[in-house]
Each structure stands twice: as structure tokens, then as C-alpha cells.
N, C-alpha and C positions, 0 to 999 in steps of 0.2 A: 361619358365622363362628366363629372359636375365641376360647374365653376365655380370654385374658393370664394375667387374675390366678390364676387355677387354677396351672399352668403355672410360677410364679414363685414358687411354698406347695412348696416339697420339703420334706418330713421324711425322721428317718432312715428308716422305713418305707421309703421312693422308693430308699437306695441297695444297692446288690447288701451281702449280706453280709460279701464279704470287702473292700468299702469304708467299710463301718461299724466294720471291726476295725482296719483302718487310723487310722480317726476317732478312736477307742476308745484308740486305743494312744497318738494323736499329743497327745491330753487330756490321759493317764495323764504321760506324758513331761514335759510341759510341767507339772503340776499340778507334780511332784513335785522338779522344781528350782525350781519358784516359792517353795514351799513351804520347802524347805532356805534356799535365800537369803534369805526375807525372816527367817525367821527365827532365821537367824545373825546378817542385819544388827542385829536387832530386839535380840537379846543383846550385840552391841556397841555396841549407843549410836549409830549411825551412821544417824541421821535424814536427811542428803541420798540415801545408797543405797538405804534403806528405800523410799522418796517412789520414785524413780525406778524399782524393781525391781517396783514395787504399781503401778505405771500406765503399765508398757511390756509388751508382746507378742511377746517374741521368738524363745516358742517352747524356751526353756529356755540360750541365747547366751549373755547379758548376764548369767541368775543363774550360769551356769558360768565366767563371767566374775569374776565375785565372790568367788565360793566359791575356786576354782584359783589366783585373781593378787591380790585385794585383801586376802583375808581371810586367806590363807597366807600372806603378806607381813609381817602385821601381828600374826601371831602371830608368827614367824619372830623378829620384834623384841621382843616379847616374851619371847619365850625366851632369849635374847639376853644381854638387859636383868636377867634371873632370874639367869642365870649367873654374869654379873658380880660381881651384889650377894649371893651365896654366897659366892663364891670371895675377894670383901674383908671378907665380914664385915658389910658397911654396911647400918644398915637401907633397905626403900624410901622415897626420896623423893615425899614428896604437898605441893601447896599452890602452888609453886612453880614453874614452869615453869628459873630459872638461879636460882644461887647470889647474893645478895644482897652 
């Protein structure tokens, strides 16, 4: 009779080496957009993205997601916003969301 649980214990050991490079690389990948988005979120203030980018798996999607369309966006206005308030003169507005 064979033993299941043996059988169901793979370490990397078990796979051919150039499926461990594969393993190795799809890690690497994934670390390294994790890693970028969370902490760009983390430098924006942006505690709902942070939350969701730390506890989803997507293999590097969602933080390239981030990085490319939220976070280029938002600087984008930013610059923008910088521009403006050169070009009049006016200092930046803080405290206030509109004019009183």
C-alpha cells in the first residue's frame, strides 16, 4: 500500500531545476512589485491601497496596477497643481478643502 502523505510533502528538492528557476524568478517578480507598491502607497498616505496591495496575490497585476494608473495619475495632478501656483504667484493652499 502507498503512503499518501509522503507523496503530498514536495519540496523544492522534488522539482527538476529548471522548475525551481521558474519558482525562483516568479517570487523574485512578484516580491519586487509588491515591494514598489506597497511602498509608494505607504509614501502616499494611501491606507485603503496599502490594506489591499499587503493582502492580495496577484503576482505583481494589481501593484502594476497602482504604480502605472493610480499613482501616475496622482502625481500627474500634482504637477499640475505645482504649475499653476508658479505661474500665478499664489502660495499653496493647505487647511481648506474650497474657499470660505
Amino acid at each position: 500500500m502507498r503512503d499518501h502523505t509522503a507523496a503530498s510533502r514536495m519540496g523544492m528538492h522534488d522539482i527538476a531545476p529548471s522548475g525551481r528557476a521558474i519558482v525562483v524568478a516568479v517570487v523574485a517578480w512578484s516580491l519586487a512589485w509588491k515591494g514598489a507598491s506597497l511602498w509608494r502607497a505607504a509614501r502616499n498616505g494611501s491606507k485603503p491601497w496599502f490594506v489591499t496591495l499587503l493582502l492580495t496575490n496577484t503576482r505583481g497585476a494589481l501593484d502594476a496596477v497602482y504604480l502605472f494608473g493610480v499613482d501616475r495619475r496622482r502625481r500627474r495632478d500634482e504637477l499640475e497643481e505645482l504649475a499653476i501656483l508658479e505661474l500665478t504667484g499664489e502660495p499653496e493652499q493647505r487647511g481648506h478643502d474650497q474657499e470660505t
